[in-house]
N, C-alpha and C positions, 0 to 999 in steps of 0.2 A: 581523598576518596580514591581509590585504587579502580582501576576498571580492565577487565581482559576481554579477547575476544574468544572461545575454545571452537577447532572447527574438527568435528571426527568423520573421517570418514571410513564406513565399511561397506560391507557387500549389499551393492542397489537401494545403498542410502547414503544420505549423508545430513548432520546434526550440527546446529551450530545454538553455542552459550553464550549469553551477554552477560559476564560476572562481574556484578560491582558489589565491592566490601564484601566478598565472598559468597554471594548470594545468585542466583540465578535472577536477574532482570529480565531477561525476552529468550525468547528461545523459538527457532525456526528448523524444520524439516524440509527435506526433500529426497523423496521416494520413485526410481525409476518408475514404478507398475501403476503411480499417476505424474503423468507429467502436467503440469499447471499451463495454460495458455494466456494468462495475465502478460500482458504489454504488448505481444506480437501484434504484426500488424500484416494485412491479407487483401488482396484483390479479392473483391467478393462479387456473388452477381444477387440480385436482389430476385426473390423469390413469389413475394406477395407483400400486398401491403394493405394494414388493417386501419382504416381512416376511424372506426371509433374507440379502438384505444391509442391513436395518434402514432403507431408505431409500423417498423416494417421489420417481413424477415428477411434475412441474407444467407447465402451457402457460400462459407469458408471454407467448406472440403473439411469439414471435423465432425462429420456424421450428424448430428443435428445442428439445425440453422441456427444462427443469431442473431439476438433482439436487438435493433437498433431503434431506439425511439425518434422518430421526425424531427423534435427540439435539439437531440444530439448531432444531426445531420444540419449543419452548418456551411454557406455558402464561403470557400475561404475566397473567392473574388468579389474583392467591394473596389476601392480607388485605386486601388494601388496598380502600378505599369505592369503590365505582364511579360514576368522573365520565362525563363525556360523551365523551370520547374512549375512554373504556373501554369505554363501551359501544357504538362501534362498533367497537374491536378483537375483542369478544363479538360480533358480529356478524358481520365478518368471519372470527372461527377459527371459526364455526357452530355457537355457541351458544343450546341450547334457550329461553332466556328472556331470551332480546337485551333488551328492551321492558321487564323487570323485575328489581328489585332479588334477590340471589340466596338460596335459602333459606338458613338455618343449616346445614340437612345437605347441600347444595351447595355451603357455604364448607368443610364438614370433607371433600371431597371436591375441592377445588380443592387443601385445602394437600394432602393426599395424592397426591396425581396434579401435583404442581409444576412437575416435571420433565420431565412430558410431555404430549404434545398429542395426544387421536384424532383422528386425519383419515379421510377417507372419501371417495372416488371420484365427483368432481363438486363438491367441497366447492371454494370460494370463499377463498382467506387471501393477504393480505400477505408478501409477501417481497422480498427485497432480492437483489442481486446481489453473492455477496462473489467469486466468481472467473470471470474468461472463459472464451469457451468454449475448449476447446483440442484440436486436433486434432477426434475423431470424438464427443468428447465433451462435452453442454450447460454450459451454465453452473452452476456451482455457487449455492443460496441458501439464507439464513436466515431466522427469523423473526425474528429478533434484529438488529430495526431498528435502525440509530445514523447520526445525524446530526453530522458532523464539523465544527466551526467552528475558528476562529482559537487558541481558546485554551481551548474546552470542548468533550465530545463530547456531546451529548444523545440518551440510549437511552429512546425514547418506551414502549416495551413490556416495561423491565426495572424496575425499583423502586431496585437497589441505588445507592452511588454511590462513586466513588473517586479516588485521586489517582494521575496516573504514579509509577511507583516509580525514574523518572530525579531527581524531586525528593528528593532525601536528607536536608536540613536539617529538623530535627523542629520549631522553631518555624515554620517555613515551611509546613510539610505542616498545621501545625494552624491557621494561619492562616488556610489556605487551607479548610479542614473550615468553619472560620465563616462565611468565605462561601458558600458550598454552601448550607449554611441558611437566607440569607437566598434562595433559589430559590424562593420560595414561589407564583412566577405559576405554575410548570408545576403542573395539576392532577394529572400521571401521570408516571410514568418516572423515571429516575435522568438523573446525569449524573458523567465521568469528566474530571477537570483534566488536561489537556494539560499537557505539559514546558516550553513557549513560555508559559504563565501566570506562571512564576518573576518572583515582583518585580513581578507587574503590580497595579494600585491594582482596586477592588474595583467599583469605577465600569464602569472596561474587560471585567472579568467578567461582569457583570448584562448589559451592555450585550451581548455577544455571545451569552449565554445566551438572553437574550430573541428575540433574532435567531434562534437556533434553533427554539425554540418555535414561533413564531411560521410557521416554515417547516413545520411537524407539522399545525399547525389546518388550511393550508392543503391538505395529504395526503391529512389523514383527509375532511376535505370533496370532496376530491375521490373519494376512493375510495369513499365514501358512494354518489355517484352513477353511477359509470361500471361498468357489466358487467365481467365477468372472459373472456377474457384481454388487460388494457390497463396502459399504462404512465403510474404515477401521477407521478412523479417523476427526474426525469432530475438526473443530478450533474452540477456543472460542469464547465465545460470545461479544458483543461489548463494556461492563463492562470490563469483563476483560483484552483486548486488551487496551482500553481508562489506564487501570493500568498498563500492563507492559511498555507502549510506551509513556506517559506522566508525571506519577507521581516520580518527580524528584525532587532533592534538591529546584530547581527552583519553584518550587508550592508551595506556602503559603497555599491553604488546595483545602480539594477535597469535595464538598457537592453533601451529594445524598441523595431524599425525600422515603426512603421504610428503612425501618427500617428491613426487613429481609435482602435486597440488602447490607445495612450497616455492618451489624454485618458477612456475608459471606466474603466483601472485607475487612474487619477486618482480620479475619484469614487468610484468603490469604495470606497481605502483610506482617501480624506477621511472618510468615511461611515463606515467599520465600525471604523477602525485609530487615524486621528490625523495631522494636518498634521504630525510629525514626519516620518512614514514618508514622505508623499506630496512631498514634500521631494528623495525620495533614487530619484527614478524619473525617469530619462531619457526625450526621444527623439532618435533617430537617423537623421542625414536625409544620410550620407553616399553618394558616388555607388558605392562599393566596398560588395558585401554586408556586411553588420554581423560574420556572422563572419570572414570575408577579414580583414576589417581589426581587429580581435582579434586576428588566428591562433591559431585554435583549429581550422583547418579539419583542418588534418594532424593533430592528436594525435585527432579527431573520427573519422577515417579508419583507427585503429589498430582501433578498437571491434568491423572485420569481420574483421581478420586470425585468421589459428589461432595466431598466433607474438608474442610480445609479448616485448621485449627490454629488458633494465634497463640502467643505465650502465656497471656493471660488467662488462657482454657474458653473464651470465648471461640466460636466455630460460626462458618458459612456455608451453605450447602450451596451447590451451581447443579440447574439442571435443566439442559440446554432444549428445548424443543424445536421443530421444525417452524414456526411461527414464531417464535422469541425462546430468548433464556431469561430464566427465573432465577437472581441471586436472593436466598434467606437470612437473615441475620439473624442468628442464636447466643444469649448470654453465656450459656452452660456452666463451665463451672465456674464461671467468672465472677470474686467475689471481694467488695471493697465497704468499706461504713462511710454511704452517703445516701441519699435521698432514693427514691426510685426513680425517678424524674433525674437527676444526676447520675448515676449509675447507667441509665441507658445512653447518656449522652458519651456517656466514658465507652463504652462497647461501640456503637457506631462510629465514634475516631478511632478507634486500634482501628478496627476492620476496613476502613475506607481503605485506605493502601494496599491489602492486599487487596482486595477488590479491586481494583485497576492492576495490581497486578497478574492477577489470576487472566482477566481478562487478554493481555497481551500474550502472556504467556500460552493458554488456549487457542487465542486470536478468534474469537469470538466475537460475531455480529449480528446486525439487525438491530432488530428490539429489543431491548434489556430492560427488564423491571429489576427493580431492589427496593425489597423489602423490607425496611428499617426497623428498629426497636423502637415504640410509639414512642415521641418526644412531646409535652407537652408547650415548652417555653417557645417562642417563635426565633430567639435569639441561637438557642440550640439546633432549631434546624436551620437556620441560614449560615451557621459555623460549619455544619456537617456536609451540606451542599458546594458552600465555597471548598472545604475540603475535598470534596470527592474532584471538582473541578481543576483543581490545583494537582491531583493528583494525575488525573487524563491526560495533563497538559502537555507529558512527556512522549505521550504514545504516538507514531510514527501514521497508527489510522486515524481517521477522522472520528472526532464524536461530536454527539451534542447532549447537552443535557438539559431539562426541563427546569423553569426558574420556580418551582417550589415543589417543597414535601407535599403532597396530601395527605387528609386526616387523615387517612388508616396508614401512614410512614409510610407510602409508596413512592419511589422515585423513578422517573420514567426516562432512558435515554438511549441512543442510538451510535452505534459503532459500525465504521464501512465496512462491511463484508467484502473482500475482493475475490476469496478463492475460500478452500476447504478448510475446516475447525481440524485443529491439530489428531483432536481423538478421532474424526472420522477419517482423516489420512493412516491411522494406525494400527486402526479396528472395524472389524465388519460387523456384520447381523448376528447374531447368537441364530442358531437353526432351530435350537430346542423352544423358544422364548420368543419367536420372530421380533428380536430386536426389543420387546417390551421391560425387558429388564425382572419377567417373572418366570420361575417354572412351578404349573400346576401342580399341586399336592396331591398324592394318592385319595 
């Protein structure tokens, strides 16, 4: 199975392909005129706080406040000796004895209160950006810092630590526990092994981990100094990310058309990854845009339509509302000598795949309905369920999905929203049709 990466950039955008077997797999944007705030992290001062829906807002200086829910504000002082970074996270969550080590009955009151954090109106703390803003509503944040690398996550304000649970092999999962241990530079926080850690030597771990850290000291120094409401920390850009999160053994090469863009992720991956990788990163200096000459440009062009059509002439319509998107499943001309009852069964496995495909490819969340081809047999829909499952499994968001069809083929599941659906990054209101997708008739 052949896999590329394509990265184009042009004027106040830039477009990145995930091609396998010549297909478009994922596909991501990034658009100067929206910059995304997903992962930053910001001294905020807390604005108000709504004890009946358990949440508070915060002013991160990005013109409207951000939702922090109570449960998400987590106390990261429970047992543990307070280092220097500790003490300025106690400082930051406005803590009474920033300056001093904590009483005893202030540690039996740290572990009892664990699980939560009092905030207070005007109070100063740390938070992160885990979703954009969307529509009329701020960004979502946590205090539940984490710093994502190559191949570890480093949670500076959490203690615990863990392995993805994509790793399954239990000598591996424990192998990988002994190095965790040797982590001994962080004086604070946990850290979670990444699934791309598989089979990596312990050298490439320490090595990345450190690199995390090391991006923390810088945070907390800075958040030390700068007033609330300022932005400590900015994530990288969508180059970068498309590197640490894709480019794996599994990638036969990475092409990207900026010959500046080329020679930066050169160094990069010499630096953090290994002259292996850096090996398998092109550039592209063709007179024809870099996707043109791929073509990827047409199946790239499917990603607006409402109408997505498989080979078989079966079709799916997607039509995303503010409240959920709606996937349909249509036989159309799709035509084979078996049962009716068989026949539907055959339509809803073509289309499961693209259906997670489509999904990624849009990047589409929230609530997802899909509407199946009624199946009568029960053995049918739990092949088509397991299917759509197995399909998800690969997507980088989180899903879930509901453990049965109902009677009328509905299937009910959920996809993490983190930022903007690809079409509303690309497309605005229609002025004529405010957005409704009609214009009046004479």
């Amino acid at each position: 199975m052949s896999r590329e990466i394509l990265i184009q950039t042009q004027k106040e955008e830039r477009l990145v392909a995930i091609i396998e077997d010549g297909r478009v797999d994922d596909f991501y944007i990034e658009v100067d005129r929206y910059q995304s705030l997903l992962g930053n992290i910001y001294k905020g001062k807390v604005e108000s706080i709504l004890p009946s829906i358990n949440a508070a807002f915060v002013n991160i200086g990005e013109g409207r406040n951000g939702f922090l829910y109570l449960t998400d504000a987590v106390n990261p002082l429970v047992e543990e000796e307070l280092s220097v970074p500790q003490r300025l996270i106690e400082k930051i969550f406005g803590g009474k004895n920033a300056e001093t080590e904590p009483s005893p009955k202030q540690r039996r009151r740290a572990r009892r209160n664990k699980n939560q954090i009092s905030l207070k109106v005007g109070q100063e703390i740390l938070v992160q950006v885990v979703k954009d803003p969307f529509g009329e509503k701020g960004a979502r944040l946590t205090t539940h810092l984490t710093l994502p690398g190559r191949f570890v996550v480093y949670m500076p304000c959490d203690q615990q630590t863990g392995i993805s649970k994509k790793i399954e092999n239990a000598e591996e999962r424990l192998r990988l526990r002994e190095v965790i241990k040797s982590f001994t530079f962080a004086k604070t926080g946990g850290f979670i092994i990444r699934t791309a850690s598989l089979k990596q030597g312990k050298r490439e771990l320490i090595r990345d981990a450190k690199f995390l850290y090391h991006i923390w000291v810088k945070i907390y120094k800075k958040a030390e100094q700068q007033k609330a409401p300022a932005l400590i920390y900015e994530e990288g850009e969508l180059t970068w990310k498309i590197v640490r999160d894709y480019l794996t053994e599994k990638v036969d090469k990475l092409i990207i058309d900026s010959e500046e863009e080329y020679q930066r992720i050169r160094k990069f991956v010499q630096t953090l990854i290994g002259q292996e990788m850096v090996n398998k990163i092109q550039c592209y200096q063709g007179s024809v845009p870099l996707f043109e000459a791929k073509h990827v440009s047409k199946d790239l062009q499917s990603i607006y339509d409402t109408h997505v059509y498989c080979k078989s002439g079966a079709y799916i319509v997607i039509n995303p509302t503010e409240g959920l998107t709606v996937v349909d499943v249509n036989s159309g001309k799709f035509r084979v000598k078996a049962s009716p009852g068989d026949a539907a069964f055959m339509v809803n496995m073509e289309v499961v795949p693209e259906i997670a495909r489509q999904l990624r490819l849009r990047d589409l969340g929230g609530i997802i309905v899909i509407d199946f081809i009624d199946m009568v047999k029960e053995d049918h829909k739990r092949k088509v369920l397991d299917a759509l499952e197995k399909a998800l499994a690969r997507d980088h968001a989180k899903t879930e999905v509901g453990n049965r069809i109902s009677s009328l083929g509905l299937v009910e599941m959920t996809r993490a929203r983190t930022g903007k659906t690809i079409e509303s990054i690309s497309f605005g209101k229609c002025p004529f049709c405010d957005g409704r997708g009609r214009v009046k008739l004479a």
